[in-house]
C-alpha positions as CSV (number, residue, x, y, z in Angstrom):
1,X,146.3,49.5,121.1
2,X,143.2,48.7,119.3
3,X,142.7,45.5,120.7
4,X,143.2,46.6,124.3
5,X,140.3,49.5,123.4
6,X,138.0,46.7,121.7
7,X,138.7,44.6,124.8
8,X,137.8,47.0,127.5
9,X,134.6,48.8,125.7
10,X,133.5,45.5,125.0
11,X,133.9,44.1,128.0
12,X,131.9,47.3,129.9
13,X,129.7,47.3,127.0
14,X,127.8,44.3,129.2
15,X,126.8,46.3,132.3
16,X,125.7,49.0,129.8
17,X,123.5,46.6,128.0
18,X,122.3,45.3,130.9
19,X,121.4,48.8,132.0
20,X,120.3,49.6,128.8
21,X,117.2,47.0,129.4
22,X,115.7,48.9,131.7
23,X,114.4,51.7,129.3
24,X,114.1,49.6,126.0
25,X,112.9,46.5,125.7
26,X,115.1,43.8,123.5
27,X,114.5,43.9,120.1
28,X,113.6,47.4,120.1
29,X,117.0,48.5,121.5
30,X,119.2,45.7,119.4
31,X,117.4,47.8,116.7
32,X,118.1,51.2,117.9
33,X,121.4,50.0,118.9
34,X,122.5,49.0,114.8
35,X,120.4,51.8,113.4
36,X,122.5,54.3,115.7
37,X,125.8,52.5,114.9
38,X,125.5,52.2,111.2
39,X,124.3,56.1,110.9
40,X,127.3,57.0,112.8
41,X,129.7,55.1,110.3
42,X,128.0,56.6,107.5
43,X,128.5,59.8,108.7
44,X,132.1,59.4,109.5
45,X,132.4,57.8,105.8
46,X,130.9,61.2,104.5
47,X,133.1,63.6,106.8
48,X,136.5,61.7,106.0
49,X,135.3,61.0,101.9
50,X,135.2,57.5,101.9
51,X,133.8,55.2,99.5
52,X,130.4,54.9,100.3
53,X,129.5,52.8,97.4
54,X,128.0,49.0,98.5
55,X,130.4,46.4,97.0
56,X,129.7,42.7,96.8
57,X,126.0,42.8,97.9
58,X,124.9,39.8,98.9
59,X,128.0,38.8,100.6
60,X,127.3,42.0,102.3
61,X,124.1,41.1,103.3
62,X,125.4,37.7,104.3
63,X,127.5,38.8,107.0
64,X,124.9,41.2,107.7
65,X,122.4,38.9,109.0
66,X,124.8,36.5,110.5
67,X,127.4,39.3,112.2
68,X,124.2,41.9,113.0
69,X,120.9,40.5,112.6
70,X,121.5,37.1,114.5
71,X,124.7,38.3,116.8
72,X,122.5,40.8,118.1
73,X,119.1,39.2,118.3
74,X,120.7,36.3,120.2
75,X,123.2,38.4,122.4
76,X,120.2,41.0,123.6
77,X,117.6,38.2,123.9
78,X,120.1,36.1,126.0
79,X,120.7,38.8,128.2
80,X,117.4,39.1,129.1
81,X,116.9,35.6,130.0
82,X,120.1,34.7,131.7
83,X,121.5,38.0,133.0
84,X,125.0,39.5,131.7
85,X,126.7,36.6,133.8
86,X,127.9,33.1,132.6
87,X,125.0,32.4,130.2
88,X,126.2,35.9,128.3
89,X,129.2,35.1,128.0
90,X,128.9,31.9,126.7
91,X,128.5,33.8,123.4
92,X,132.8,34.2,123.8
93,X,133.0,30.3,122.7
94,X,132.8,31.7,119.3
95,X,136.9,31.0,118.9
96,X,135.9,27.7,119.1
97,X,133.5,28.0,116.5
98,X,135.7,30.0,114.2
99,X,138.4,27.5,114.8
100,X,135.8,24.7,113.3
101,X,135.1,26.3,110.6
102,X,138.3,28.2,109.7
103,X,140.2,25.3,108.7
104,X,138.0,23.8,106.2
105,X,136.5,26.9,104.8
106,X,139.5,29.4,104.8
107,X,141.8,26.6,105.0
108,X,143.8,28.1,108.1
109,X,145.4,25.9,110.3
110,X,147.3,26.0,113.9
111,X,150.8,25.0,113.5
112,X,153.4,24.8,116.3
113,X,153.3,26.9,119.2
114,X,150.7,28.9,118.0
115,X,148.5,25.5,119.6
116,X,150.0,26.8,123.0
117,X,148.1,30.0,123.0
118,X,144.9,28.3,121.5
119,X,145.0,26.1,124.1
120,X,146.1,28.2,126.7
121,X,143.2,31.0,126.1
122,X,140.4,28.4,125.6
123,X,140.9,26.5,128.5
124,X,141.1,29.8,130.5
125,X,137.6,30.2,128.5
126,X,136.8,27.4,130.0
127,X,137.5,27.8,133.8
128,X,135.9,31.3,133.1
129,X,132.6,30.0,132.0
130,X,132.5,26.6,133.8
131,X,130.1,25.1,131.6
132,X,130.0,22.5,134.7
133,X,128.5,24.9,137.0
134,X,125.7,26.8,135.2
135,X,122.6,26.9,136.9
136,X,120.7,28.9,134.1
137,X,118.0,27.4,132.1
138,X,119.0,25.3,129.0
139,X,116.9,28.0,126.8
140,X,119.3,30.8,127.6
141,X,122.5,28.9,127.3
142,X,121.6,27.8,123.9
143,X,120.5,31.6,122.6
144,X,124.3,32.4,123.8
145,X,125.5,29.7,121.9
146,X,123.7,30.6,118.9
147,X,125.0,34.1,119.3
148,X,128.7,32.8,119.3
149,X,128.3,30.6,116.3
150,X,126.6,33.6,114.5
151,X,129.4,35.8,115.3
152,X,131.4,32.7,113.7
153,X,130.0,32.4,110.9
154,X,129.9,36.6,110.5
155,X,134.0,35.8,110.6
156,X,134.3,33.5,108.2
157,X,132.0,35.5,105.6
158,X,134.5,38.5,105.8
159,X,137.6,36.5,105.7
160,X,136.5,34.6,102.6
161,X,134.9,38.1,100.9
162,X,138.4,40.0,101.8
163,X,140.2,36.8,100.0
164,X,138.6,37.3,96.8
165,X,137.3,41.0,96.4
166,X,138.9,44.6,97.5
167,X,136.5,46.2,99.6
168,X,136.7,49.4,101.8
169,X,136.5,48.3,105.6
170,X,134.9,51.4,106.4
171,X,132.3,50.8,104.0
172,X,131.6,47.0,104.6
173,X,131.1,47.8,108.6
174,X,128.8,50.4,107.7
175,X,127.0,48.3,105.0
176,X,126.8,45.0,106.4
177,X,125.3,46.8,109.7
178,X,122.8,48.6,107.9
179,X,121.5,45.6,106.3
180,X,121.6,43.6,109.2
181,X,119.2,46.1,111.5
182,X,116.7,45.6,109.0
183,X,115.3,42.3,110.5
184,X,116.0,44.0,113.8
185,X,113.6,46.8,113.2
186,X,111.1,44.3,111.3
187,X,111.4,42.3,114.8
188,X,110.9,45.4,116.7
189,X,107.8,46.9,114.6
190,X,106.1,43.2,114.6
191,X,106.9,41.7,118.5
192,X,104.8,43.5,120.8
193,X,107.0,45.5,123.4
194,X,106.4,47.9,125.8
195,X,107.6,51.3,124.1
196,X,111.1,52.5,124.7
197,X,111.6,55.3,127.6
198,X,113.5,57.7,126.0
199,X,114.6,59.8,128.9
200,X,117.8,61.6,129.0
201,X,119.9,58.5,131.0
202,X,118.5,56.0,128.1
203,X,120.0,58.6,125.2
204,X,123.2,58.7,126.8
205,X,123.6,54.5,126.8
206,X,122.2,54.6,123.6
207,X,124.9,57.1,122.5
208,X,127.7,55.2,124.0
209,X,126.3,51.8,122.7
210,X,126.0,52.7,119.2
211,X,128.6,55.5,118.8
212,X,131.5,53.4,120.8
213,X,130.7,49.6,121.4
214,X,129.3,48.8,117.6
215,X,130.4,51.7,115.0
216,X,133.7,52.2,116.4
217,X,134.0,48.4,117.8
218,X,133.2,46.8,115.1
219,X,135.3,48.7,112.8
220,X,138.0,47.8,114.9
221,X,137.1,43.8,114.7
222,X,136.2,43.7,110.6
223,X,140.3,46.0,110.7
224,X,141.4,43.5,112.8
225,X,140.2,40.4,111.3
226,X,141.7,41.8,108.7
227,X,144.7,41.4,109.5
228,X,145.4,38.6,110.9
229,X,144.0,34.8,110.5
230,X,140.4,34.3,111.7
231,X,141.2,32.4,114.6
232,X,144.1,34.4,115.7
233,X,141.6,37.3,115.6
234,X,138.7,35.2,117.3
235,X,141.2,34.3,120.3
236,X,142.4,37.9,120.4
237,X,138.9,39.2,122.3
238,X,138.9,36.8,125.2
239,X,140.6,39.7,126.1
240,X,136.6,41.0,126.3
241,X,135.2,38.8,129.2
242,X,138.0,39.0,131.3
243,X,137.4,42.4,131.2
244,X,134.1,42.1,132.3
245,X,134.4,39.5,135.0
246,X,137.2,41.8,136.4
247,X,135.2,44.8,136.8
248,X,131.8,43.5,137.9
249,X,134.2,41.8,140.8
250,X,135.6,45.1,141.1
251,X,132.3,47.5,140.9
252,X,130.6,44.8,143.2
253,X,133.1,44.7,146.0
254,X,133.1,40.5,145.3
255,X,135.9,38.0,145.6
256,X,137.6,36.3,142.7
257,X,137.0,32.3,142.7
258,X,140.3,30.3,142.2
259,X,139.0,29.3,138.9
260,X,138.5,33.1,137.5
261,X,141.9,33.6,138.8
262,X,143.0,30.7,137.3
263,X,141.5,31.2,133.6
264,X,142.0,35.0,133.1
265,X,146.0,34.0,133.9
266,X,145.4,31.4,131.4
267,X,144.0,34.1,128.9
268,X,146.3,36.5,129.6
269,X,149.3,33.7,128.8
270,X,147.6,32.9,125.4
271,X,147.0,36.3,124.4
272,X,150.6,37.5,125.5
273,X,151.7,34.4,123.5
274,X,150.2,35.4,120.3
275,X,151.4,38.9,120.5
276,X,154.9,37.7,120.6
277,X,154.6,35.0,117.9
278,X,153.2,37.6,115.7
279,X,156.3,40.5,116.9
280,X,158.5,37.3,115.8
281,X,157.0,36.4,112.7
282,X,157.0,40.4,111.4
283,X,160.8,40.6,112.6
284,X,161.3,37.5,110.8
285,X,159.3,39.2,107.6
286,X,160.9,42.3,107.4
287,X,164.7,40.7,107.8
288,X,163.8,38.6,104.8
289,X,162.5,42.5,102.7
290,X,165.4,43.7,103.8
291,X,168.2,41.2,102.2
């Protein structure tokens, strides 16, 4: 259930954005955007008595700046120069990423048919994107990239701090998003921007984007993430652009190309594929509790 929320917010959360651009300029709303979510975690850490206490600092502030900070910057700045289309979500290679890294760092590998559903939902990636067919400028592919191998790298730096130290996912999300605005609000103080409209339409994105798609959403990822395998977890939101292909098509009244058709199928196999490898391998766990 969580995953099919994080999906669909996350995959409206791009037309927001994109709307969202219209009253705030970049940096200043990335900012407003992780100031928002991270007072909203807090809060909820307060109301429900949480520990609030900041555990493992500079890890912390590690995945801060990588998961927040750079994510964020790179994501908001992207759409701005290429649009909430391909280019955008170009930042959803990050499974690949992940799987890179994963392995050597966290020392998690792929075995059996759990290379079916890898392969299944990147090449669905693939068709998706068509990294063939991108008629963007090189500058705004790249600040997608760099989005997806911050996002990445954010992964990896909560796996490895999870592997070695007990710390409160309620509090980490909070934390590590706190932290990681603070660059963001540097950026937006420093860069001259046109000031932010704050009418009543821009507080209500703002509300939505904060409150739903990062407190709440990124909860959801850092619970997620933890558990199950980085990669399982990184493959597990491709759910996210297909989302978002299907309802611009939708909202837009436009046709679906063979190859969308073709790679959210492929998607939707993977991800259906790791859902019942992990049913099987619980079954299989709790048989063996159980003698």
């Amino acid at each position: 259930m969580g995953l099919f929320v994080l999906s669909v917010t996350w995959g409206y959360t791009w037309v927001v954005a994109k709307q969202a651009l219209a009253y705030a300029p970049p940096f200043a709303f990335a900012a407003e955007r992780c100031v928002g979510g991270a007072l909203a975690l807090f809060i909820a850490i307060k109301f429900i008595g949480r520990p609030l206490e900041l555990v493992a600092p500079r890890q912390t502030l590690a995945i801060g700046l990588a998961q927040v900070t750079g994510f964020m910057l790179f994501q908001t700045w992207a759409l701005v120069e290429g649009g909430p289309g391909k280019t955008a979500v170009l930042i959803f290679t990050m499974p690949i990423w992940t799987l890179l890294l994963a392995w050597p760092i966290l020392g998690e590998r792929i075995r059996g048919t759990q290379w079916l559903a890898a392969i299944s939902t990147l090449a669905g990636l693939l068709l998706i994107i068509e990294p063939w067919n991108m008629h963007s400028s090189l500058f705004s592919k790249l600040l997608g990239l760099l989005a997806a191998l911050c996002w990445a790298v954010g992964t990896i730096l909560v796996k490895r701090l999870r592997s070695t130290q007990q710390v409160d996912l309620f509090s980490l999300t909070a934390w590590q998003m706190i932290l990681g605005a603070v660059p963001l609000v540097l950026l937006a103080l420093i860069i001259p921007e046109q000031a932010t409209d704050w009418s009543l339409a821009y507080v209500g994105i703002l509300a939505f984007m904060a409150i739903i798609s990062t407190a709440m959403c990124w909860l959801l990822w850092i619970t997620l993430l933890d558990r199950v395998p980085a990669w399982e977890a990184s493959l597990s939101v491709l759910g996210t652009p297909v989302v978002a292909i299907v309802s611009s098509r939708l909202a837009l009244g436009e046709d679906f190309r063979i190859s969308e058709v073709a790679g959210i199928l492929l998607i939707g196999g993977g991800l259906a594929l790791l859902s019942l490898l992990g049913w099987a391998a619980s079954k299989r766990n709790k048989t063996k509790q159980s003698l």
